[in-house]
N, C-alpha and C positions, 0 to 999 in steps of 0.2 A: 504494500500500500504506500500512496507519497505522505510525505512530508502534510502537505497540504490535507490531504484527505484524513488522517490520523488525527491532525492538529482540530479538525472541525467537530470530529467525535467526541474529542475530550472537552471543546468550548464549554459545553453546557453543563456539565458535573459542578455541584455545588458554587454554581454561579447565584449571583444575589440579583433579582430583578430591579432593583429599585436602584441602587447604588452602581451597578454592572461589577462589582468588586466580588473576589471567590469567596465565602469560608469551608476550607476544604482542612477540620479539624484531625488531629491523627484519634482511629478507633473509632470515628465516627460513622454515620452511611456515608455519608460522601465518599469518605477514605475508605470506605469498603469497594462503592463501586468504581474507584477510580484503579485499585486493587484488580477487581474482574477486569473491569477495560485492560489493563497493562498485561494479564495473565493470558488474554484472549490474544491480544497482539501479539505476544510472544511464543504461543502455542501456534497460532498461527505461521508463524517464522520459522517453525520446527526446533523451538529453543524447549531445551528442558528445564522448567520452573522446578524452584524449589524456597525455602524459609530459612531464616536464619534465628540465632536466638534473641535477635532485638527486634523480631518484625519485618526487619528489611526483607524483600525480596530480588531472588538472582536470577537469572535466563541465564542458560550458556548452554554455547556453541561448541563442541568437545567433551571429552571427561575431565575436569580440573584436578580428581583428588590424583588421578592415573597421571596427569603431567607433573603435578605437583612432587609427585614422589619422582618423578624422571628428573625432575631441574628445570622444569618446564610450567611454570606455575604462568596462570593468565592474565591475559589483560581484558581490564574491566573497564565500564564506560557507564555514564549515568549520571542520575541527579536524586530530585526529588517529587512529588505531587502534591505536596501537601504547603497549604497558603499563611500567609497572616492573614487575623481578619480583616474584611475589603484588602486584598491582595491584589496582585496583577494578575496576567494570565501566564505572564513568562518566566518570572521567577519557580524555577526549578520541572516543569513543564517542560519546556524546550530543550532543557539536556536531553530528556527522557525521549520525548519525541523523536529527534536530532538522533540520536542513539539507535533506536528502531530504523529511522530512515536510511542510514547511513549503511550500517546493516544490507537493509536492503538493497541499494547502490550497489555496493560491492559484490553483492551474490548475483544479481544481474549481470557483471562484467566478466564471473566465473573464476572471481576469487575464492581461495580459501583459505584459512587461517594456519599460522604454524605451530601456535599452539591457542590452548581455549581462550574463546572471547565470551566475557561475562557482560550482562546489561543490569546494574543495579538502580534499583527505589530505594531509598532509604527512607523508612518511617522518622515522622515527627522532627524533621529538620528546623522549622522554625519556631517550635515549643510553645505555639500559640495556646496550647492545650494545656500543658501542665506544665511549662514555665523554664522548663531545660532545652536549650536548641541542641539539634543534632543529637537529639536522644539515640534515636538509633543506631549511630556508626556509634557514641560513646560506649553504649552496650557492649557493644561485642569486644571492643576494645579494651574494655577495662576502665575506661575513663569516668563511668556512672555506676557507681555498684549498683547491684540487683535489687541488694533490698529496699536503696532507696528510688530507684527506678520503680520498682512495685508500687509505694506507699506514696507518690506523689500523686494531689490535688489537681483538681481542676475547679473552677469558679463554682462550681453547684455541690464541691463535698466529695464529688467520684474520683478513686484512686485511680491508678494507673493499669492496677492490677484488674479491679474490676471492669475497666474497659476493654483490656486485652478480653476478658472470660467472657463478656456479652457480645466482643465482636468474633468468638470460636477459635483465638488464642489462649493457651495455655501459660499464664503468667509462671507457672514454676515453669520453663524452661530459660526465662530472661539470666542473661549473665554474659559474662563476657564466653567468645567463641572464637577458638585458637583454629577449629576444623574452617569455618571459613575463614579466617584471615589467610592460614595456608595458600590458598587459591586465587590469592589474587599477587599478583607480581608485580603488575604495574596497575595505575589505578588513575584515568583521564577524566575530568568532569568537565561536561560546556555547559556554561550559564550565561546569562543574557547578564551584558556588562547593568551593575546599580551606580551609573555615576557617567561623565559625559570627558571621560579620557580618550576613549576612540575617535568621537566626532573631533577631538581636537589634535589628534596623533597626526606623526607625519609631515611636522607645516604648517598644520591647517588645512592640509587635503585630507585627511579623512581615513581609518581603517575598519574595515567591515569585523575583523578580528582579529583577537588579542591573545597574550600567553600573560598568565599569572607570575607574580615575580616572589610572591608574599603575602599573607593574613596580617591584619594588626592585629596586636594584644585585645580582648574585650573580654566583658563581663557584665553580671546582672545582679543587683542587690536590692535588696529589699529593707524599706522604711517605714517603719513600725510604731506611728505618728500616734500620742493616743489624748485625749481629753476626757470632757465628761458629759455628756447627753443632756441637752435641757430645753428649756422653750423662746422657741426664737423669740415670740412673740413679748413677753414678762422678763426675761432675763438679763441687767442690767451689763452695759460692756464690760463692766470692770469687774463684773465679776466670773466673767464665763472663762472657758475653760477650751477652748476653741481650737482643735487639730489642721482647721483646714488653713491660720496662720502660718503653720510649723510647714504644711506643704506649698505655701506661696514660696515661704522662704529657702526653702528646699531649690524649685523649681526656678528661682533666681540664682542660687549659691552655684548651681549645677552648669547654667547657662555662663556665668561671667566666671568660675574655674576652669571652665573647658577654653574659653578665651584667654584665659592669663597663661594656660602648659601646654596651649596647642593639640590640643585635643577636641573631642567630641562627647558630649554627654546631653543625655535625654532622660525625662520623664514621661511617658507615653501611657500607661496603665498605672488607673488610679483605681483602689475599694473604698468607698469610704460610707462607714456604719452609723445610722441605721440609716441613712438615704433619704432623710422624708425632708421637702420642705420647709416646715414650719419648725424641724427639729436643729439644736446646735447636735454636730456630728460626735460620737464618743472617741472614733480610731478614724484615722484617714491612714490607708497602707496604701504607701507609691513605689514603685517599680524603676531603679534606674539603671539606665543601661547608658556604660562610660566605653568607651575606646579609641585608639588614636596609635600614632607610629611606635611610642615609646611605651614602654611597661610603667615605670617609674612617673610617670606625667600621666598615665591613665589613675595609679591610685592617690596621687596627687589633688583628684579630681574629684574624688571619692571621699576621701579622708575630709578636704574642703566642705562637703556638703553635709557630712556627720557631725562636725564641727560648727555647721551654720543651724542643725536645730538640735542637736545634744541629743542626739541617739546612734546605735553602735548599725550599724548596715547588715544586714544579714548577707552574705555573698553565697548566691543560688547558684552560679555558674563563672567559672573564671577558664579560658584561651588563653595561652601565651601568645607568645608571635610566633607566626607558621614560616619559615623559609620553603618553599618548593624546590628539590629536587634541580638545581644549577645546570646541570651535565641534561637532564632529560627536559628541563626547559629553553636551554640554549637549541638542542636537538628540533624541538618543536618549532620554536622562533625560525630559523633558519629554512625546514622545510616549506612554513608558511611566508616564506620571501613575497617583496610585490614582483610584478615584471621585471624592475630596476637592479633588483637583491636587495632588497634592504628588507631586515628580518624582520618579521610581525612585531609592534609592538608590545615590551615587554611592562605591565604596570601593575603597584599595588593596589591591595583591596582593603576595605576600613567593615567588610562584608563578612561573616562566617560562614563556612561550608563542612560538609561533608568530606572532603575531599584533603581541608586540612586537620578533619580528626583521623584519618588516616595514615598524612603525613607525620605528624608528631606520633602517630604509633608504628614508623619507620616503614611505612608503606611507599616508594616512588611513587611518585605522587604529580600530576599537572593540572593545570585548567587549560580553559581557552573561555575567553567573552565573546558575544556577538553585539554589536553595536547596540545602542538604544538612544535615539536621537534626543529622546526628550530628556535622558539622565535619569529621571523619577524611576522609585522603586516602591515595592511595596505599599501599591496606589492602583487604583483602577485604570488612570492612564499612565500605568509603565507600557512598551512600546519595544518592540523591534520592528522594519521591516521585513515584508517577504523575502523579499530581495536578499536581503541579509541573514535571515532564517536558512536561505538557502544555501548562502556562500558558506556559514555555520556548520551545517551536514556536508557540504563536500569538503571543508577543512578537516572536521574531524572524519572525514572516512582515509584523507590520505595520510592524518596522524595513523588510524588504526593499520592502513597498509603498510606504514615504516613500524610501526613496533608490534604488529603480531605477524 
């Protein structure tokens, strides 16, 4: 099937009519059936499906465990399906897509692999759900233990574990898993660039696609703002007790530390208890998410914001900095020369993936971006063109022809 045609089946899966933005929650139905679509596609392909112990699912082309013991362990390609909410369409989609199509390209020309070629989903990449990105690959890696993997939340009280069991996962298999990692040797992901370094690569003329150089450090913490409940209405100023002060001030400290260490930091997801209008708030819990080039300027930024309302951060999730793989990113760069030779450009990302919970668990590791004109991510108008969608699939199909 093309590019195109795939791309159109998947439009509609947990799309929002009103907003046009996704929510494609992990363990939800959507994520179920975005699940069958990928299974169907792949079976289709003559790929052998199978599960791993965080969720994620693999298609491959070969016996992996049978190369893996020759010295022949595979390469693997992929992304994710699963959205923020009002998401775009391209964020983590278009690897997956891109991945099948490209696939397909190649077996039409009468290639075949030299050793297995694996197509991964990985569940719960952007932890809309229960609050840890890249659940999935941290799984199996070791990077989320199990038990707290199991025992995490989501906004309504449901564990992680219960969601696995209602969506006909087996929550005692979660844990990190050495049988897959075995199997993957190299490990390629193409995402649709979140920022607008392609449109300006080059000059000023422009690249359709890019090679990943690096991850920045990031992380997610949690402010646990609390007062005391009363009536908006009777309740005199001086004497309340008011949490949602402590997250103005917060959501300032956050904004003008990110400016003074060169960093980035957001507040984006707020609770705040009990919710009613006429009531003063008891807890207002906020969600920050810091990141930036440097380690040391990212909790610079953090520590600043603990410091501006006097409570301690709970840290949900911490990334170091990802380096990719030098030797197999120069490798890529160069294949993907323009006409001229000048090697695709190479640039950072202030982005998390999948791809560098792998690299930090010493997996070879690369990306590739595909353009997005408008820069915006994680928005209903993120954007690539077709055009560029396409140049994306024949990029990574001649990645896949130089490295399997």
């Amino acid at each position: 099937m093309t590019f195109d045609g795939m791309w159109a089946e998947l439009d509609p899966i947990g799309r929002d009519r009103q907003t046009g933005g996704y929510r494609r929650f992990a363990w939800t139905a959507e994520d179920l059936a975005l699940r069958e679509w990928f299974t169907a596609q792949a079976e289709r392909a003559g790929l052998d499906v199978t599960t791993d112990r965080g969720g994620n699912i693999w298609a491959w082309w070969g016996d992996p465990d049978r190369a893996a013991k020759e010295g022949r362990a595979g390469l693997v390609i992929g992304s994710h399906l699963d959205s923020v909410p009002d998401g775009g369409a391209f964020d983590g989609p278009l690897g997956v897509v891109s991945s099948l199509a490209a696939l397909d390209a190649l077996r039409d020309k009468g290639w075949t692999p030299s050793r297995p070629l694996g197509i991964a989903v990985f569940s719960d990449e952007e932890g809309a759900r229960f609050g840890v990105a890249c659940g999935g690959s941290r799984i199996i890696t070791g990077a989320l233990a199990a038990d707290r993997a199991r025992g995490l939340k989501d906004a309504d009280g449901t564990t992680m574990a219960e969601a696995m069991s209602a969506a006909g996962f087996d929550p005692g298999q979660v844990g990190r898993d050495d049988e897959t990692l075995r199997r993957i040797g190299t490990f390629v992901e193409l995402h649709v660039e979140q920022g607008r370094a392609l449109v300006d690569a080059r000059d000023g003329r422009g690249a359709a696609v890019g090679v990943a150089s690096s991850i920045w450090p990031h992380g997610r913490w949690r402010l646990d703002l609390r007062g005391r409940a009363d009536h908006a209405g009777t309740t005199r100023l001086r004497d309340r007790q008011d949490p949602m002060l402590h997250l103005a001030t917060a959501i300032q400290a956050a904004r003008s530390a990110a400016e003074e260490h060169d960093a980035l930091a957001t507040i984006g997801k707020v609770r705040v208890e009990p919710n009613g209008v006429n009531a003063i708030p008891s807890a207002a819990i906020a969600w920050l998410d810091s990141r930036g080039p440097d380690e040391a300027d990212v909790r610079k930024v953090v520590r600043a914001v603990a410091e501006a309302v006097g409570v301690e951060p709970v840290e949900e999730s911490w990334t170091p900095a990802t380096d990719f793989d030098t030797d197999l990113r120069d490798r890529i760069a160069n294949l993907l020369a323009d006409p001229d030779g000048a090697p695709a450009p190479v640039l950072p990302t202030g982005a998390g993936h999948d791809a560098g919970i792998l690299s930090a668990a010493g997996v070879p590791t690369a990306m590739l971006f595909v353009r997005n004109l408008t820069g915006v991510s994680h928005s209903p108008v993120e954007h690539a063109e077709t055009d560029d969608c396409h140049r994306g699939v024949a990029a990574l199909a001649r990645v896949i022809e130089n490295l399997a």
